[in-house]
C-alpha positions in Angstrom: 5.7 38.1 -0.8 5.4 37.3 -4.4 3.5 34.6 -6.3 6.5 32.6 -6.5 7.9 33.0 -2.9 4.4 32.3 -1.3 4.2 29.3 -3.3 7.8 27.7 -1.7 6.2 28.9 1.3 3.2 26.9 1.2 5.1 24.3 -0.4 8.0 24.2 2.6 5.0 23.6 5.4 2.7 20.9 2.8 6.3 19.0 2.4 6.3 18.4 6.6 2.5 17.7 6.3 3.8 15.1 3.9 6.7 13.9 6.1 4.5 13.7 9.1 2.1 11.4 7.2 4.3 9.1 5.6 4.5 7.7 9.6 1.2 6.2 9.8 1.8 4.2 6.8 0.6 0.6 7.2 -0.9 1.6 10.9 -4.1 3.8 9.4 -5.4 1.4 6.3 -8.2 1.7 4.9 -7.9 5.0 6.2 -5.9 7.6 4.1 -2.4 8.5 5.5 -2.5 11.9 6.8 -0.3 15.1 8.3 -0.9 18.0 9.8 1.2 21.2 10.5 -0.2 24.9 12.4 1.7 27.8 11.5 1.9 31.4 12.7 4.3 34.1 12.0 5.9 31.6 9.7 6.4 29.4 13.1 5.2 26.0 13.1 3.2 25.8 16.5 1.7 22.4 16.1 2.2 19.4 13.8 0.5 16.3 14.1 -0.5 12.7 11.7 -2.8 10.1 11.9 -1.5 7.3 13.9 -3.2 4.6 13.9 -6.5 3.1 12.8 -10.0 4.7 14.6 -7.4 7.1 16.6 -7.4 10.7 16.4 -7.1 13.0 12.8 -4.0 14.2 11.8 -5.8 17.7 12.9 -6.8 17.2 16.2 -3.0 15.7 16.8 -1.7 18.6 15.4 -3.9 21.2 17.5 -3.5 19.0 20.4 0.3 19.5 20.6 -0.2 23.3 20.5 1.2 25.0 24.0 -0.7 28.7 22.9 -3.2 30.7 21.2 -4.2 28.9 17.9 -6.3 31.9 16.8 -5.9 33.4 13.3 -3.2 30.6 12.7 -3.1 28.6 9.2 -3.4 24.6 9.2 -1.3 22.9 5.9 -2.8 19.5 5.7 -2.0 16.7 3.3 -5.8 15.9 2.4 -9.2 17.6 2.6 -10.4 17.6 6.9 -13.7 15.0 6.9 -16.7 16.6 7.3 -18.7 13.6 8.8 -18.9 11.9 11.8 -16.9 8.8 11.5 -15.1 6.6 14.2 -14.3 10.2 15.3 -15.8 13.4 15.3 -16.3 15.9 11.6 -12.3 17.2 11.7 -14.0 20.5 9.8 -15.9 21.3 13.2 -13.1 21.4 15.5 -10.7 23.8 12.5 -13.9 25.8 12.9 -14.5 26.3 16.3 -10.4 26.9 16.8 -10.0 30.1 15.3 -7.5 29.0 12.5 -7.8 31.3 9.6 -6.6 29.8 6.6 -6.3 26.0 5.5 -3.9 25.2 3.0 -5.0 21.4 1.7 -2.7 19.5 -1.1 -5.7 17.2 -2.6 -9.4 16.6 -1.9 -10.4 13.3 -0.6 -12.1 10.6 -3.2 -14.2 8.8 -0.3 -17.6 10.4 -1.3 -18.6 11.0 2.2 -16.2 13.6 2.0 -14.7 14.7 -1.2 -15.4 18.7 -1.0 -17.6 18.4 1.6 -15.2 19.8 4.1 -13.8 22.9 1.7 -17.7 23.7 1.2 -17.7 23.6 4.6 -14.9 26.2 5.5 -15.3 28.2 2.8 -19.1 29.2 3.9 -17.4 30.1 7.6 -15.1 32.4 5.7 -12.4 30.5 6.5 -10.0 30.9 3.1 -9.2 27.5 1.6 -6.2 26.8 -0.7 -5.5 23.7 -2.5 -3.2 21.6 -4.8 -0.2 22.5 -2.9 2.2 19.7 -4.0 -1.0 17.5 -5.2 0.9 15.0 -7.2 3.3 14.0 -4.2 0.0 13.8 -2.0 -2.0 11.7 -4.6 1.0 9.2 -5.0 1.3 9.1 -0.7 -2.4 7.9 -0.7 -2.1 6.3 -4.2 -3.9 3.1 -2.7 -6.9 5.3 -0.7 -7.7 6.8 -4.1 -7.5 3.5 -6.2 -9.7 1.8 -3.4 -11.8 4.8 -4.1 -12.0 5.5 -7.4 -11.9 1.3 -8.6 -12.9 -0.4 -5.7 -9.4 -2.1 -6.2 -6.8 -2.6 -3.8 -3.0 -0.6 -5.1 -1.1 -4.0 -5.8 2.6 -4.1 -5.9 4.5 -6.9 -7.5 7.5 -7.8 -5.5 10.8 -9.8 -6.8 14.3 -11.1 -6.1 15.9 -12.2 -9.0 19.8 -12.7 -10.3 21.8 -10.7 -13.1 20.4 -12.4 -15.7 16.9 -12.1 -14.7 16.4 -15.5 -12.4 14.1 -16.2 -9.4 15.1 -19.4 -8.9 17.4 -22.5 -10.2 16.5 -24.9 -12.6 15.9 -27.3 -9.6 14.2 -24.6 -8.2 16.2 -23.2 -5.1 15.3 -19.9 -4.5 17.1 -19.1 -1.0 18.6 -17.0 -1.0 19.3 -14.7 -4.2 19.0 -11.1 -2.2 21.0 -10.4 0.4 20.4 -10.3 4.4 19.8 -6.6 4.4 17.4 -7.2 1.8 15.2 -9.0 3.5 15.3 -6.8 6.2 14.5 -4.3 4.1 11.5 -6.0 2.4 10.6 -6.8 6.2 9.8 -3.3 6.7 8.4 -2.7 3.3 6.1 -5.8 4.6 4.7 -3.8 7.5 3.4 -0.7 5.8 1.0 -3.2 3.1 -2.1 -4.6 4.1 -1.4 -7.8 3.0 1.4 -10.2 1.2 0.1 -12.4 -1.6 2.0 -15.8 -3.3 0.4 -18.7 -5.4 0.0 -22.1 -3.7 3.0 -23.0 -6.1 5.4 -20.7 -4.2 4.1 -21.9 -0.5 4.7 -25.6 -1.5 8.2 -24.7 -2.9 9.2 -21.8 -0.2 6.9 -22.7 2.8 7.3 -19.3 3.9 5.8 -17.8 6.8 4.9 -14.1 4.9 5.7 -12.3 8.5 7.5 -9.5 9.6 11.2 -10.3 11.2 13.7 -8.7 12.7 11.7 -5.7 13.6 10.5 -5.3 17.0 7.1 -4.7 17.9 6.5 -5.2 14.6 2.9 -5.3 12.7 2.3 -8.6 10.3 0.5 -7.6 7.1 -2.7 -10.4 6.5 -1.7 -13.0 4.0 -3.5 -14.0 0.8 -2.9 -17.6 -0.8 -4.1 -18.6 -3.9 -4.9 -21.8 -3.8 -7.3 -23.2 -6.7 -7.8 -26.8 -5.2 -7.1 -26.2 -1.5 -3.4 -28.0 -1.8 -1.8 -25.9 1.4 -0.5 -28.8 4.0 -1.6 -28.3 7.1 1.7 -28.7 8.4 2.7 -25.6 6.0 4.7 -22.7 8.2 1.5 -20.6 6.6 -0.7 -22.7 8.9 1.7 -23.0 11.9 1.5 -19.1 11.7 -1.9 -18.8 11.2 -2.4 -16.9 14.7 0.6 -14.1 14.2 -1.6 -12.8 10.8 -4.4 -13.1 9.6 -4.6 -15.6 6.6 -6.9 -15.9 3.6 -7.0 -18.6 1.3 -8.9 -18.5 -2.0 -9.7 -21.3 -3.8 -11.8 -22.7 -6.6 -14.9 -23.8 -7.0 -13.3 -27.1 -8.1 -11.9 -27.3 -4.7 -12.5 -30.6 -2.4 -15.0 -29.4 0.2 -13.3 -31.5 2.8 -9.6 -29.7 2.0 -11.6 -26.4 2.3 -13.6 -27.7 5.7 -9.8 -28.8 7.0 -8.3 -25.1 6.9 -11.3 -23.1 7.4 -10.7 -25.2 11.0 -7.2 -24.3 11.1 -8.2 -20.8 11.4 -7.8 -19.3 8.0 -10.3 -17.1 6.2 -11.9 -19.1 2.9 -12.4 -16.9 -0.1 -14.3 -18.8 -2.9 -13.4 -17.4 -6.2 -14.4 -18.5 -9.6 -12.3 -19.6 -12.4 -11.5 -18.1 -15.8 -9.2 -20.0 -17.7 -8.1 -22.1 -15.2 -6.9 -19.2 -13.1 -9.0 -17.9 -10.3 -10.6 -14.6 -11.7 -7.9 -11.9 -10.1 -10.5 -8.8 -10.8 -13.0 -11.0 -8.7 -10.0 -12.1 -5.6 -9.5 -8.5 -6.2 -12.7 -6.6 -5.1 -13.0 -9.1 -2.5 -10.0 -8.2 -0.8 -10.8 -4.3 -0.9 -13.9 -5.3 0.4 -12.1 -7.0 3.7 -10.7 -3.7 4.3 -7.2 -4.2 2.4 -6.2 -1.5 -0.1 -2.7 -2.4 -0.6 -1.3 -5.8 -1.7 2.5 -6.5 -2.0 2.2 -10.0 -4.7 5.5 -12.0 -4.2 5.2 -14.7 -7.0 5.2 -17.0 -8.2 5.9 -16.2 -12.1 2.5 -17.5 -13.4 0.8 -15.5 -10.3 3.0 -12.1 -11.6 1.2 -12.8 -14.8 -1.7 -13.2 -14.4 -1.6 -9.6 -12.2 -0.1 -8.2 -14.9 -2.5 -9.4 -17.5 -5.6 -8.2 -15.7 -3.8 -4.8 -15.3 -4.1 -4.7 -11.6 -0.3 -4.1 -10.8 0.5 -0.2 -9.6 4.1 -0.6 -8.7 7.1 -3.0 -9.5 9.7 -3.6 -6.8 12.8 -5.7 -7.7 15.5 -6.8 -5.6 18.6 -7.2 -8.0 21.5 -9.5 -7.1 24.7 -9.6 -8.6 24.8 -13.3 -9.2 24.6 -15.4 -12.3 22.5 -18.9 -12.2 22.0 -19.3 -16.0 19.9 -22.3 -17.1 17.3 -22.3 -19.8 14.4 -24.1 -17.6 15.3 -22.0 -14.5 12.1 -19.6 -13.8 12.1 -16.0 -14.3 9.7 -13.5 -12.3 6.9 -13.2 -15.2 6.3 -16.1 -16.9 2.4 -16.7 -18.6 2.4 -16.1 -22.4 4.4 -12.8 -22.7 4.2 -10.8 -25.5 5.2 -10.9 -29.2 5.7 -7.7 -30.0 8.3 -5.3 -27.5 6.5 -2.1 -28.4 3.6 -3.8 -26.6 6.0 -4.3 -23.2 4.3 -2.6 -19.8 6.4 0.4 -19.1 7.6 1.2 -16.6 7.4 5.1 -14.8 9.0 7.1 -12.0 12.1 5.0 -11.6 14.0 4.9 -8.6 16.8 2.8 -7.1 19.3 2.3 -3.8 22.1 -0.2 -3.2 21.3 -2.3 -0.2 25.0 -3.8 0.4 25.8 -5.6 -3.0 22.0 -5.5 -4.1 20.1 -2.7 -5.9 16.5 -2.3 -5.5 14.9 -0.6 -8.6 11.5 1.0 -7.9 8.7 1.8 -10.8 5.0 2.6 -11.0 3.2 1.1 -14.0 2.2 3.6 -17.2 -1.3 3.6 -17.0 -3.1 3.8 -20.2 -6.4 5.7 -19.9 
């Protein structure tokens, strides 16, 4: 083959290896989403993915499904095998002791433990290694296991439903419902791949939502963050009535009352003391201490001051926005970003990578953040 055709080769088996991964989503975190595919004689004998969290590698999956000889076989895989001995054993040992020949990888892992570790590892068993096959669309699959890695930051995505004319809510405040039915049923499944779902105290007095996953069967519930500077959350708040379908964190001030702190600490949530900067709890702070509970991807879902505050502390990855055709109008009604705002438009956050569906009458526009290094 040429340079050109093995390269749509390699690039036909990685794109399964991506497919295959993009299934443990919200099932593996913090662990990196990860697929697997053996090929012979340009036949795929095995595939496999990492299913859930302290289960089996997307490797040994893949080699486990395998009904013959494995010798002198290739292995795509979407990220570089671990070479240490985690919840399971080093992946690299088990390509090694298989037989396979060649291991085509699309990115190196950033978790120090292993990042080139394992391609060290096969190269010196003469086991040829190639990588960067489709390395962008692997980076962006485990964009929140590299940003946990690299920052010690969770990936944060900042989640809307707004009218037309750029609403969340009524001048009164009524916010239910702007998006549609299949909207929400839609955001319910965008709920279960994040670690966690995030709103402002503001939004759980208005809303008193639940933050849970509905309509989907067998469903997992993402943990849920409140920010709550003086520990206002009623106790008789659908948040608390929930508390033992998802794990719940609230974080609050320092100006807090102890006793409203004491009250839902016993109701089962998860305090998170956070100091204040301006007023606002210090996001870069609530921030490190969620990736260090184990969460590396946040969906935020208001309210406006909340969004801008995220924004402001450049902590936001990825916009989602649930457009409605509707039209509420009013100059005190709230929009999605509120906080100062800029003066100037050519200092406006841009937005990247721009998708977008129709969900009935809705559209749902997708963007990552320009990130200015």
């Amino acid at each position: 083959m040429t340079t050109k055709e093995t390269q749509k080769y390699h690039e036909k088996h990685m794109r399964r290896a991506l497919e295959l991964a993009l299934k443990g989503e919200g099932r593996v975190e913090p662990n990196p989403v990860v697929g697997a595919v053996l090929v012979r004689d340009d036949r795929v004998i095995g595939e496999g993915y990492h299913e859930y969290f302290g289960g089996p590698h997307a490797e040994v999956n893949a080699l486990s499904t395998c009904k013959e000889s494995i010798e002198g076989s290739t292995l795509y895989i979407s990220l570089e095998p671990c070479a240490h001995q985690g919840k399971t054993p080093p992946c690299v040992d088990m390509i090694i002791q298989a037989g396979i020949k060649k291991v085509v990888i699309a990115t190196r892992d950033p978790n120090p433990i292993t990042n080139s570790r394992g391609v060290t590892r096969l190269k010196k068993t003469g086991i040829e290694v190639i990588e960067g096959v489709l390395q962008p669309k692997a980076r962006q699959a485990n964009a929140a296991f590299f940003k946990l890695h690299r920052e010690g930051l969770p990936y944060v995505i900042a989640k809307w439903a707004m009218s037309a004319d750029g609403k969340i809510a009524t001048s009164t405040g009524e916010s239910k419902w702007i998006s549609s039915e299949a909207s929400r049923n839609w955001l319910g499944r965008l709920r279960e791949k994040v670690g966690a779902v995030m709103v402002g105290i503001e939004t759980a007095l208005k809303d008193n939502p639940q933050l849970l996953v509905k309509n989907i069967p067998g469903a997992k519930n993402p943990r849920r963050i409140i920010l709550d500077t003086y520990a206002r959350l009623p106790l008789d708040s659908q948040i608390i009535k929930t508390v033992d379908q998802a794990e719940t964190f609230i974080a609050v001030g320092p100006a807090a009352p102890q006793e409203k702190v004491k009250r839902l600490w016993e109701s089962k949530c998860k305090i998170l003391e956070i100091e204040e900067v301006g007023g606002r709890l210090n996001f870069i702070k609530l921030a490190r201490k969620i990736a260090e509970s184990g969460i590396n991807k946040v969906m935020l879902e208001g309210g406006g001051e909340v969004m801008a505050s995220a924004f402001e502390t450049g902590l936001v990855d990825e916009v989602i926005i649930f457009l409605a055709p509707k039209i509420i109008g009013g100059r005190d009604a709230k929009t999605p970003v509120e906080g100062v705002g800029i003066e100037k438009i050519k200092d406006a956050i841009r937005l990247e990578e721009i998708t977008s569906e129709q969900i009935n009458d809705d559209i749902v526009i997708r963007g990552r953040l320009t990130k200015k290094h």
